[in-house]
C-alpha positions as a printed Julia matrix, in Angstrom:
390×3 Matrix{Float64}:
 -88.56   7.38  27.73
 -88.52   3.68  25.93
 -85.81   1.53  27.79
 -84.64   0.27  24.65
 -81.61   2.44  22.81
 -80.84   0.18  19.21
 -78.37   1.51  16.74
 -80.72   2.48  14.55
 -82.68   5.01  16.95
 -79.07   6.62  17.3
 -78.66   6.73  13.63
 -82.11   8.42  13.25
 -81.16  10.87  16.3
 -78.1   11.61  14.61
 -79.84  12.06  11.13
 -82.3   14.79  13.38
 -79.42  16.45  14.94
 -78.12  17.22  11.13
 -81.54  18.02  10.0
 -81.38  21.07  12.76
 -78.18  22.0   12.18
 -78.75  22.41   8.72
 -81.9   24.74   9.01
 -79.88  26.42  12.0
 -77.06  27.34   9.21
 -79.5   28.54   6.64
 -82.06  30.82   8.8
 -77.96  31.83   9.92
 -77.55  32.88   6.58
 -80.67  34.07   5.62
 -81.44  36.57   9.11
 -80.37  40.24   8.61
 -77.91  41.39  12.08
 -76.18  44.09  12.72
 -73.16  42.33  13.46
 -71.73  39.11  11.28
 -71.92  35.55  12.59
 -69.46  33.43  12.5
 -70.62  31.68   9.34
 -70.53  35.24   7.54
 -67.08  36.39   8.33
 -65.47  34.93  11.59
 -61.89  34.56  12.07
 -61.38  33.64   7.99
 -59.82  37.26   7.08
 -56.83  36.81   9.46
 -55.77  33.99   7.21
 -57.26  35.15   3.9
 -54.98  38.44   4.28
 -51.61  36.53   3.87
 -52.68  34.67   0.38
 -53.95  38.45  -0.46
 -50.71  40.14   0.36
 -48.57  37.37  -1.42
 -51.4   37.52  -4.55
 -50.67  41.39  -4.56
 -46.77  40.88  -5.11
 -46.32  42.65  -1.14
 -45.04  39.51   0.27
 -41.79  41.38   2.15
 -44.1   43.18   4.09
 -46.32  39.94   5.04
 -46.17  41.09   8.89
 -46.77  44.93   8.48
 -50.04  45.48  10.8
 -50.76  48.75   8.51
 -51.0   46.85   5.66
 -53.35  43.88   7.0
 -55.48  46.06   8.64
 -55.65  48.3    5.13
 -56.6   44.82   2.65
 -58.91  43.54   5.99
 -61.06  46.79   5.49
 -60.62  46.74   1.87
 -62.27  43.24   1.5
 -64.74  43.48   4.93
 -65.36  47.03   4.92
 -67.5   46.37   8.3
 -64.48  45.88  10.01
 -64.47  49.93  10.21
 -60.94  50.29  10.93
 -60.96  47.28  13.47
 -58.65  43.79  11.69
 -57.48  40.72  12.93
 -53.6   40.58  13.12
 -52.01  37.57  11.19
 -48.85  35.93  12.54
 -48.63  32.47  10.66
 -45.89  31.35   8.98
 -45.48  32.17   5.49
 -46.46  28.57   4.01
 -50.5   29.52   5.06
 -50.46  32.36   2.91
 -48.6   30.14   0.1
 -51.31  27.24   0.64
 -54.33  29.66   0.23
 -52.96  31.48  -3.09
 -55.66  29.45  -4.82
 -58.61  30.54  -2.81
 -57.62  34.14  -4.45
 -58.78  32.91  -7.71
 -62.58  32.67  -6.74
 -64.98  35.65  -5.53
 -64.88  36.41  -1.68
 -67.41  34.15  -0.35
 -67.19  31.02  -2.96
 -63.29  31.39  -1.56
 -64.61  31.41   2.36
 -66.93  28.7    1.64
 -64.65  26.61  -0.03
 -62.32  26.68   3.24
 -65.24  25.57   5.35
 -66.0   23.0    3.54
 -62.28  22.05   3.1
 -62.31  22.52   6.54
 -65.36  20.39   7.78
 -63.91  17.53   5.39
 -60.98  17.8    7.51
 -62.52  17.35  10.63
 -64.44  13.99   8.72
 -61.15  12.71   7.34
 -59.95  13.15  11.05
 -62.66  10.88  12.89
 -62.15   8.51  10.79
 -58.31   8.25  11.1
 -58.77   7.91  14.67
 -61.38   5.14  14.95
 -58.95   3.51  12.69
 -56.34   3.48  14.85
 -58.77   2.14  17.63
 -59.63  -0.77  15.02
 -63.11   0.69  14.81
 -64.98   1.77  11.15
 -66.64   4.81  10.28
 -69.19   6.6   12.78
 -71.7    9.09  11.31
 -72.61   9.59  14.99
 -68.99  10.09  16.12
 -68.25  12.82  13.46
 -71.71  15.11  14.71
 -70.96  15.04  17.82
 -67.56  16.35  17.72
 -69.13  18.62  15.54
 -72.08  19.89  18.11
 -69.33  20.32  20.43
 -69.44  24.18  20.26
 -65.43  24.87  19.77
 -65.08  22.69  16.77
 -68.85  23.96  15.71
 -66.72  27.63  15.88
 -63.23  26.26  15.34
 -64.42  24.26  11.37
 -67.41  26.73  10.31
 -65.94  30.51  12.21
 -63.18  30.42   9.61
 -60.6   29.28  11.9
 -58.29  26.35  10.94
 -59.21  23.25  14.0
 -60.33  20.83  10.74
 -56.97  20.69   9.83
 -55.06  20.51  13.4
 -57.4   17.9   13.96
 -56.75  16.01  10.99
 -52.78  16.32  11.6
 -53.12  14.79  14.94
 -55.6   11.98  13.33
 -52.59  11.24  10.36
 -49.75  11.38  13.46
 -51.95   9.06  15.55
 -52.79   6.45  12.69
 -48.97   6.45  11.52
 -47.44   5.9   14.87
 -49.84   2.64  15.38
 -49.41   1.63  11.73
 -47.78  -2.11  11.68
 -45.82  -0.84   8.7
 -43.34   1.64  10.96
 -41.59   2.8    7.79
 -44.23   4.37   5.58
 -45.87   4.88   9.23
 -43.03   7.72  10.93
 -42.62   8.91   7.16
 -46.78  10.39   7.81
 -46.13  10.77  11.06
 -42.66  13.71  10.16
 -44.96  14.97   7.33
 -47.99  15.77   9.68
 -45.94  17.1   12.53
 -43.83  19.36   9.92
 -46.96  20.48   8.59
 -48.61  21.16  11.47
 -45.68  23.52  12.76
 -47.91  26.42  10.45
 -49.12  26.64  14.27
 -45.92  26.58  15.84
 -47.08  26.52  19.19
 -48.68  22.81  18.26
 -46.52  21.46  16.15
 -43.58  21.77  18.7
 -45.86  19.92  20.82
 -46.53  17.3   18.18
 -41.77  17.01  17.88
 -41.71  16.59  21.54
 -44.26  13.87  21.11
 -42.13  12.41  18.62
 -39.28  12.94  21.24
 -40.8   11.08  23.67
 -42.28   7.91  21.97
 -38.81   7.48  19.76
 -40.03   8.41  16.51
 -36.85   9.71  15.41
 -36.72   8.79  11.44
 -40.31  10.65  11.58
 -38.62  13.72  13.16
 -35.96  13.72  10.5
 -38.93  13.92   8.13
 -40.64  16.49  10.42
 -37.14  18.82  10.01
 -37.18  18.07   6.63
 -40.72  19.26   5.98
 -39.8   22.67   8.75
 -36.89  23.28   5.98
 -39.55  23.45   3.04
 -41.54  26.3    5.27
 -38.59  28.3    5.64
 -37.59  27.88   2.22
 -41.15  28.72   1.01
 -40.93  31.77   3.22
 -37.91  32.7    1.8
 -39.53  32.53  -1.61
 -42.43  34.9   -0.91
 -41.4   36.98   1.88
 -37.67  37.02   2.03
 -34.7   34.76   3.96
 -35.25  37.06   7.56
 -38.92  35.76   7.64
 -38.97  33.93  11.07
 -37.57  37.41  12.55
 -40.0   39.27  11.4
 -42.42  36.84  12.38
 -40.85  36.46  16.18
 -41.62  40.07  16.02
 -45.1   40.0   14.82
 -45.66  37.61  17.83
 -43.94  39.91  20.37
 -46.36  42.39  19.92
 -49.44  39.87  19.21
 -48.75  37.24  21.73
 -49.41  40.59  24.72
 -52.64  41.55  23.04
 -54.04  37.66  22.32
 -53.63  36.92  26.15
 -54.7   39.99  27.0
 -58.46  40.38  24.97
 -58.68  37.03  24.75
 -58.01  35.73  28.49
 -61.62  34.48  28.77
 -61.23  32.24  26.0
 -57.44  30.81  26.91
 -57.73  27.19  27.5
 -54.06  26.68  29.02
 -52.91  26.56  32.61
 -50.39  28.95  31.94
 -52.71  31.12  30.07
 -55.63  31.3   32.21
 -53.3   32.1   35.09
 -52.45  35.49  33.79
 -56.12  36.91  34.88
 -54.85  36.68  38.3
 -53.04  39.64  39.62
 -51.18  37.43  41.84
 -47.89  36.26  40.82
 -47.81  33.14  43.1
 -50.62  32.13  40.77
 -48.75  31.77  37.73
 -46.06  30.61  39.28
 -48.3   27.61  40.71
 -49.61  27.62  36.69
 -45.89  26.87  35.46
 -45.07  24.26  37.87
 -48.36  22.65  37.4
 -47.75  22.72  33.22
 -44.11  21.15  33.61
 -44.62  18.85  35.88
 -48.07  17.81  34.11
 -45.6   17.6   30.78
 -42.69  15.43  32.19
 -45.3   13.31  33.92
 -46.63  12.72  30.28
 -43.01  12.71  28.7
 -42.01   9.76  31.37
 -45.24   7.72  30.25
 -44.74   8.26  26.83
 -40.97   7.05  26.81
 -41.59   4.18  29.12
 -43.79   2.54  27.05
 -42.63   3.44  23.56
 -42.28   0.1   22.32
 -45.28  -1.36  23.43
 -46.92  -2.74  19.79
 -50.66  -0.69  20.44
 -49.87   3.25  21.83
 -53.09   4.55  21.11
 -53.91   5.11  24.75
 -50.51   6.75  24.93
 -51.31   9.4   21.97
 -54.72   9.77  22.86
 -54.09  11.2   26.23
 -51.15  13.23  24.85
 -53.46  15.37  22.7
 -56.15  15.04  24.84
 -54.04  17.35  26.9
 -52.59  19.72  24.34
 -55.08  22.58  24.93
 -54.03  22.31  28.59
 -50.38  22.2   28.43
 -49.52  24.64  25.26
 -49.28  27.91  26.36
 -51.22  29.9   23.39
 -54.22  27.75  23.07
 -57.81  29.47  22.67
 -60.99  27.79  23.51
 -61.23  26.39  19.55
 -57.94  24.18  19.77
 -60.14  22.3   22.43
 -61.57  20.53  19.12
 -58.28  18.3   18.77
 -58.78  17.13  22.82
 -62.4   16.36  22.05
 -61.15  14.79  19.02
 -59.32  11.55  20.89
 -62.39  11.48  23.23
 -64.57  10.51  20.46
 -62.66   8.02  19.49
 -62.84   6.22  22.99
 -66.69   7.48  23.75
 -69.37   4.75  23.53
 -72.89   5.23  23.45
 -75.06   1.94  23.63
 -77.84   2.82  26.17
 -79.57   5.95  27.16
 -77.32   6.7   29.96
 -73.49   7.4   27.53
 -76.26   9.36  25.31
 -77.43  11.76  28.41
 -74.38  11.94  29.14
 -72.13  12.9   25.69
 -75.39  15.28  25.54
 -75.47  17.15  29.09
 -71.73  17.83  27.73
 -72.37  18.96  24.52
 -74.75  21.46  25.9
 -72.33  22.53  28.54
 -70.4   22.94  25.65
 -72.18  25.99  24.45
 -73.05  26.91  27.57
 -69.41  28.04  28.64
 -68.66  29.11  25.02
 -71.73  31.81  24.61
 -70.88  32.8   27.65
 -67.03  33.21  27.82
 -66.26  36.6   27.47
 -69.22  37.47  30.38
 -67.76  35.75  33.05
 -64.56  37.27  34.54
 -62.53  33.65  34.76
 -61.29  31.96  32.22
 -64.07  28.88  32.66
 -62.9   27.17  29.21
 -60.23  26.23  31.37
 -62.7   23.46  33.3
 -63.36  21.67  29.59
 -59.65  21.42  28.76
 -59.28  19.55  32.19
 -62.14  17.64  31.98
 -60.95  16.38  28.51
 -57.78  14.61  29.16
 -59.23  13.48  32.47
 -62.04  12.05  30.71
 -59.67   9.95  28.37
 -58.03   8.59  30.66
 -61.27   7.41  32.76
 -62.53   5.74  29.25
 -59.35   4.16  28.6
 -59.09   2.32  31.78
 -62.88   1.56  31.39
 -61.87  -0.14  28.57
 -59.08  -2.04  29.7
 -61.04  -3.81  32.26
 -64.42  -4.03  30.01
């Protein structure tokens, strides 16, 4: 192996790694299976199905499982009778009303890409923040990391959480505080179409003393209640708390090998000592983060501070699945170096560890995506004080 790694031999590794990825996508396409890939289908009808019901004028009955699972079998007919249950607020269904206007697949392909330019958008941002310019190199990694592989091209939505995070990041270490918290309250009010991370995102504005963004950020939460008023009717958020009574059982249930929380992981174990230990672990983890956060709120550069917040969302928030672990990895690339061979073995033994633990999640009886959303936050935190004393 020549000693020498330059910039331009990782530019023409990276420029390889696209090459394969691209002819992995198309002999994707192009294979007959008997079961769809992710690129085919994936998780997009559980969000397609809400701009569908809204499109059909049945927007009062947005959360009616009978009528999801009718449309999902109408559109996919290899569903079979099986669907995926949608419980997002009524502002995703609103926001992809236009993809209704195109043919099936132009309308799934149009949300990949959409989705993928997300993720781009959301390097970017965050290498930004860090003072550092764009990184071709940066971007495919993330992207070979196999949950944001599945997360931006399986139809799922971790493009845009990532990008979120990215615009709350880069406005909360903008000199210009003003126009900075006013992104800052947008992204966190738009990012509360996942509820579960946007709340995260307000308590990070809690913490650091972003309170004009959070006025913003309630400001932006009235608009999706007022939009879900519009199309489904004023008692939306009940009927959505109800949709996630019955959903949030089932999700931690079939999908306990893929749960990337403390709290989540824990319920595999029959013992109840366990998630007890899993609770006091997650709040104490949380107000250990919350103290940090406050006490150094007005220091002039917090991207260390943010960057080990989200780093740790897929740990801390209780209904995280193995794809949110793309907004972790996400404030990891934007600390990762690679100048020599040893950085590039390494970002590459974890990329491939990567896919290990995701092809094989649902064959092992533990929850192992549990070890990557540890080793995520603790891996920020080794690179930032690496660079502190570089």
């Amino acid at each position: 192996m020549p000693l020498d790694f330059t910039p331009q031999r990782l530019r023409r590794i990276t420029w390889a790694v696209i090459a394969g990825l691209l002819i992995a996508l198309v002999a994707d396409l192009a294979v007959q299976r008997p079961t769809e890939s992710i690129l085919r289908r994936g998780d997009f009808p559980g969000l397609y199905v809400q701009a569908e019901i809204i499109k059909r004028g049945q927007g009062a009955a947005l959360y009616n499982p009978v009528l999801q699972q009718q449309i999902e079998n109408e559109l996919w007919p290899q569903f079979e009778g099986r669907f995926l249950m949608s419980v997002y607020p009524p502002s995703v269904g609103v926001a992809l009303l236009p993809l209704t206007l195109f043919p099936l697949k132009v309308a799934q392909w149009l949300y990949t890409v959409l989705n993928l330019l997300a993720l781009v958008t959301a390097v970017t941002l965050v290498r930004r923040s860090w003072g550092l310019g764009f990184s071709l190199e940066s971007i495919v990694a993330l992207l070979c990391f196999a949950p944001c592989f599945y997360g931006v091209l399986g139809g799922q939505n971790s493009g845009f959480s990532a990008l979120l995070a990215a615009i709350i990041m880069h406005g909360l270490c903008r000199s210009d505080r003003g126009r900075g918290q006013f992104l800052v309250g947008i992204a966190a009010g738009l990012w509360c179409f996942k509820p579960q991370l946007g709340l995260y995102a307000v308590m990070l504005l809690c913490a650091v003393g972003a309170f004009r963004a959070l006025g913003w950020a309630a400001a932006v939460g009235i608009g999706h209640y007022l939009l879900g008023a519009l199309v489904v009717g004023r008692q939306w958020p009940w009927q959505l708390l109800e949709s996630l009574r019955v959903f949030s059982p089932l999700n931690f249930s079939v999908n306990l090998a893929q749960q990337t929380s403390l709290f989540g992981a824990s319920l595999g174990s029959p013992l109840m000592v366990v998630r007890l230990l899993a609770v006091v672990a997650t709040v104490c983890m949380a107000f250990w983060l919350v103290c940090t956060l406050y006490r150094r709120r007005r220091e002039p550069h917090p991207q260390e501070r943010i960057s080990l917040a989200f780093a740790s969302i897929a740990l801390l928030v209780p209904q995280t699945l193995f794809y949110d672990l793309s907004v972790a990895a996400l404030f990891l690339v934007g600390l990762f170096r690679v100048s020599s061979w040893g950085p590039f073995l390494l970002l590459g033994s974890g990329i491939c560890l990567s896919w290990l633990l995701t092809w094989n999640r649902t064959q092992i009886p533990i929850p192992t995506m549990l070890l990557i959303a540890i080793a995520l936050p603790c891996s920020v935190l080794y690179f930032i004080r690496k660079r502190r004393f570089a």
